[in-house]
N, C-alpha and C positions, 0 to 999 in steps of 0.2 A: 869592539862590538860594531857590528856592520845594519846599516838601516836593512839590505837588502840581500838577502841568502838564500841560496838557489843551490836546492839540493835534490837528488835521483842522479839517475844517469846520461852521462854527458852521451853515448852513445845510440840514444833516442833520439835526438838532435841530427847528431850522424846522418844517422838511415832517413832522419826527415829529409833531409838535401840530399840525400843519395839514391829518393824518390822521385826526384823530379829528374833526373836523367831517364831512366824508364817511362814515366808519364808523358813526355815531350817524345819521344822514340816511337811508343803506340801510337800517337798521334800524327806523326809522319808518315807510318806507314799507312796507316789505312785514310790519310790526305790524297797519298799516291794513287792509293788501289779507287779511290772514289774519281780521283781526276784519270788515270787510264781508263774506267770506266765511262766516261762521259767522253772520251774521245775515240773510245773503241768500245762498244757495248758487246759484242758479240765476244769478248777474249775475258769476259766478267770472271769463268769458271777458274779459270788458270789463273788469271790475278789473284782471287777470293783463298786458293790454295798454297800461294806462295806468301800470301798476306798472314795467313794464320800460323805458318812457321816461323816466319818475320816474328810476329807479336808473341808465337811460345818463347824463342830464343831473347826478347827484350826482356819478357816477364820475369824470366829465369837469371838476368840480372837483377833483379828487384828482390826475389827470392835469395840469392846469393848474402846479399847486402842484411835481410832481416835473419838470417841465418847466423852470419857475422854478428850483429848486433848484440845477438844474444849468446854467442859462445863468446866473446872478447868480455862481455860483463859477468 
């Protein structure tokens, strides 16, 4: 008998750490698009639009992963 027993699924855990590669990702991009913007304000538009493809394609890592999560358990 164990003082401490830890039970659910190990694969929630998972997807917690497989969060923070996406969360770090978002965050670089739109670091970038804020710093190209402060050094070229007039190309804001084009930034702002490659920014948001950037961040669907990271998100959809994030998605992938809670996807996973939930088919593997």
């Amino acid at each position: 008998m164990t003082l401490l027993e830890i039970t659910g699924s190990l694969n929630v855990i998972g997807y917690g750490l497989a969060a923070i590669g996406p969360g770090i990702g978002v965050a670089l991009v739109f670091a970038s698009v804020i710093q190209g913007t402060a050094r070229q304000p007039e190309a804001k538009g084009s930034m702002m639009s490659t920014a948001w493809i950037g961040f669907a394609v990271v998100e959809a890592l994030a998605i992938f992963g809670l996807a996973l999560a939930f088919a593997i358990s």
